[in-house]
C-alpha positions in Angstrom: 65.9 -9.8 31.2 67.6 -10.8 27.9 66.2 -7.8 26.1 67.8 -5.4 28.7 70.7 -6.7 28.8 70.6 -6.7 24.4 70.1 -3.0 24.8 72.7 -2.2 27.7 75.9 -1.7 25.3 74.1 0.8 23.4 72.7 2.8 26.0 76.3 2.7 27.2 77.7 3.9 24.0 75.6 7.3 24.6 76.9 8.1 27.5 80.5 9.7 26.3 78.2 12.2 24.0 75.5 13.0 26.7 78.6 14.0 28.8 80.0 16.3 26.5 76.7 17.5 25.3 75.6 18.5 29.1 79.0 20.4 29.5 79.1 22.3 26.2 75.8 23.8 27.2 76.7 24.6 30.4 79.9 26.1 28.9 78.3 27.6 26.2 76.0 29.3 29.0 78.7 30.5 31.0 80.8 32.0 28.1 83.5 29.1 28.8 86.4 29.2 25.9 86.4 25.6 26.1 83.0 25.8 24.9 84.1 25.7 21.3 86.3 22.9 21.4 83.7 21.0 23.2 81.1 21.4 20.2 83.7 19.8 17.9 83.3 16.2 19.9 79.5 16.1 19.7 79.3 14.2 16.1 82.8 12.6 16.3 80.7 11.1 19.8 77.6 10.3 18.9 79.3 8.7 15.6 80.8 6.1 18.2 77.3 4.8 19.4 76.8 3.8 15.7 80.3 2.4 15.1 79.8 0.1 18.0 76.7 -1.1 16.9 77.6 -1.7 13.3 77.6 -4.9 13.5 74.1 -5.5 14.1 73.1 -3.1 11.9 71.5 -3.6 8.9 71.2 -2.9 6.2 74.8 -1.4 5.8 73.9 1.1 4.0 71.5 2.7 6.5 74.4 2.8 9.0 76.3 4.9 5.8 73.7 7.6 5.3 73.5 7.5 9.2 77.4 8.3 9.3 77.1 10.6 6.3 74.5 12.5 7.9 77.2 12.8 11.8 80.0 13.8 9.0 78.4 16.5 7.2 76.5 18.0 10.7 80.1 17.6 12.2 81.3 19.6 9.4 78.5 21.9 10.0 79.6 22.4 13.9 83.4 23.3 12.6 82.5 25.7 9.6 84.1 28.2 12.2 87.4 26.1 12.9 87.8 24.3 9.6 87.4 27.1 7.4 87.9 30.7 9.2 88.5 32.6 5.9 85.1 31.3 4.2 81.8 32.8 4.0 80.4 30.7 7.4 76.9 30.8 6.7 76.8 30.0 3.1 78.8 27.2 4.1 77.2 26.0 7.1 73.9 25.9 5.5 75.4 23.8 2.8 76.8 20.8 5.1 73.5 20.7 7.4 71.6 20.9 4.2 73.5 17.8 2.9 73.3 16.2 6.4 69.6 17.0 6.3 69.3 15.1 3.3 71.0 12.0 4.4 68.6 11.8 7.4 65.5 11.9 5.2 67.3 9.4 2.8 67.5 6.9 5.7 63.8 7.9 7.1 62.5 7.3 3.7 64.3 4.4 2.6 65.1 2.7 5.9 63.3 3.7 8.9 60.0 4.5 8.4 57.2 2.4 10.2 53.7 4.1 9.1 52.5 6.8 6.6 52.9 10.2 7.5 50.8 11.4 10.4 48.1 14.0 9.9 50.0 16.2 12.4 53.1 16.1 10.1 51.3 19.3 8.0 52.3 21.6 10.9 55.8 21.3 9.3 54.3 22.9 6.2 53.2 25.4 8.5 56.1 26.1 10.1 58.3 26.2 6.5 55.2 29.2 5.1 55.3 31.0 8.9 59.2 31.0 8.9 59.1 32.7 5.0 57.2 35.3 6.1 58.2 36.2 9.6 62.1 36.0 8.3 62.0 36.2 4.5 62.1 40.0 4.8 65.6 40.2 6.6 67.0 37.2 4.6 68.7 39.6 1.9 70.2 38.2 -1.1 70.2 34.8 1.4 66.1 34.1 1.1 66.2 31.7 -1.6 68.9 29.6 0.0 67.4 30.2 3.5 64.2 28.6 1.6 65.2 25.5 0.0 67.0 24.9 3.4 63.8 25.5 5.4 62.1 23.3 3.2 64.7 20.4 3.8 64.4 21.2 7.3 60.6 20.6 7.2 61.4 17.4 5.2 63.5 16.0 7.6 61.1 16.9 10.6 58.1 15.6 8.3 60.0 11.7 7.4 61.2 11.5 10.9 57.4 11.5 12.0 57.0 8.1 10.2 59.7 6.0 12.7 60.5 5.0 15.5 59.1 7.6 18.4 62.4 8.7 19.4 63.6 9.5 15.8 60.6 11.6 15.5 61.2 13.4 18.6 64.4 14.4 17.8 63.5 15.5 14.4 61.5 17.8 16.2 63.7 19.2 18.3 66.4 19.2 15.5 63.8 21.9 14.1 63.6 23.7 16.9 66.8 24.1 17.2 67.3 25.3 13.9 64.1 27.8 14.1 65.8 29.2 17.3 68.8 29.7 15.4 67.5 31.4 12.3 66.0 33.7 14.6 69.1 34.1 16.4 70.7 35.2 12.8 68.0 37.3 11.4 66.6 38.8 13.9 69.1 38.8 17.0 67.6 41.2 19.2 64.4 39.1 19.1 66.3 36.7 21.3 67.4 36.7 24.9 71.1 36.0 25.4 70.1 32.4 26.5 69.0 31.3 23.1 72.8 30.2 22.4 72.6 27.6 24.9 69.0 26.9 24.0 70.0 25.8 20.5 72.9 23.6 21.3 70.6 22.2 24.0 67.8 21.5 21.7 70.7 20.4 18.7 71.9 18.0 20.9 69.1 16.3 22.2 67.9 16.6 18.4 70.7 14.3 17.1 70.9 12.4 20.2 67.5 11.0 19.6 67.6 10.5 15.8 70.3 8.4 16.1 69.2 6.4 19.4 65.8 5.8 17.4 67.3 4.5 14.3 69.8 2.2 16.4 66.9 0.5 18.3 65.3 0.3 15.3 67.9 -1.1 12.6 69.2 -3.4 15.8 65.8 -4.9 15.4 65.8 -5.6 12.0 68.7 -7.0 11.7 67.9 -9.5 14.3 64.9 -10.4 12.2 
């Protein structure tokens, strides 16, 4: 009993972004204009579970790269909003990328539990297949598109060492993305439900990285 009720306040904290994130797809599916409005409160959301945790948290800088990495996806999510006269996928590449790297900082340095599973090499898979099946209508893009994949893989890979939650949304993180880069390369690959797909898949990405570290930073700083 004391154990549920220690996690109770934190499941709560979720529940403004789970909201949010159910109606944005559903918004996004039925071609709502208050679908992109919605996708600006997804980080802003989910950066509320870790606020109110923060004070179990340690150490304080894991809850800093874990803030670092909501900022830079948020920015990410607004490239569109924030910056309508900029290249958008230049830019949006360049805030996940940093993001990406914040996450793997805190897997590597914070989170991780065990070595890297044998099953992790299907992300070094996934980095070669993506090259080849995409690489060709990447333009002047494919070295950019590359070093991203391979932080992409990275991030997938590291979250495979923690908690099982983290490394379930680090997969789903990449499938969201792989959906994505499809969706940009090669659109007509795609049905039109693929946009929904990959804020689906985003947003239970994120939602599970970040419920996985909690639980386990809560636990070590109760240690």
């Amino acid at each position: 009993m004391p154990h549920r009720a220690s996690i109770s306040p934190l499941a709560w904290s979720f529940l403004p972004f789970i909201i949010v994130s159910v109606a944005h797809v559903i918004l996004l599916a039925t071609g709502s204009p208050l679908a992109g409005p919605t996708k600006l409160l997804l980080m802003p959301l989910l950066a509320v579970s870790v606020v109110t945790a923060a004070s179990r948290l340690r150490p304080r800088s894991a809850m800093i790269l874990l803030l670092a990495a909501l900022l830079f996806s948020w920015l990410g999510d607004s490239v569109g909003a924030l910056f309508p006269t900029a290249p958008e996928l230049p830019l949006m590449l360049g805030f996940f990328g940093i993001a990406h790297l914040a996450y793997i900082a805190l897997f590597a340095r914070h989170l991780a539990q065990r070595p890297f599973p044998w099953w992790a090499l299907v992300y070094a898979a996934w980095w070669i297949g993506m090259l080849v099946v995409l690489g060709p209508h990447t333009g002047g893009l494919l070295i950019a598109v590359a070093v991203y994949g391979l932080v992409l893989a990275g991030t997938a890979a590291f979250s495979a060492r923690c908690h099982p939650l983290t490394a379930t949304g680090g997969a789903f993180f990449l499938t969201s993305d792989t959906i994505l880069a499809f969706r940009l390369f090669l659109p007509d690959s795609l049905p039109a439900w693929s946009n929904p797909a990959i804020m689906l898949t985003y947003t239970l990405g994120q939602g599970l990285i970040v419920a996985g570290a909690l639980i386990a930073l809560k636990k070590r700083g109760a240690a």
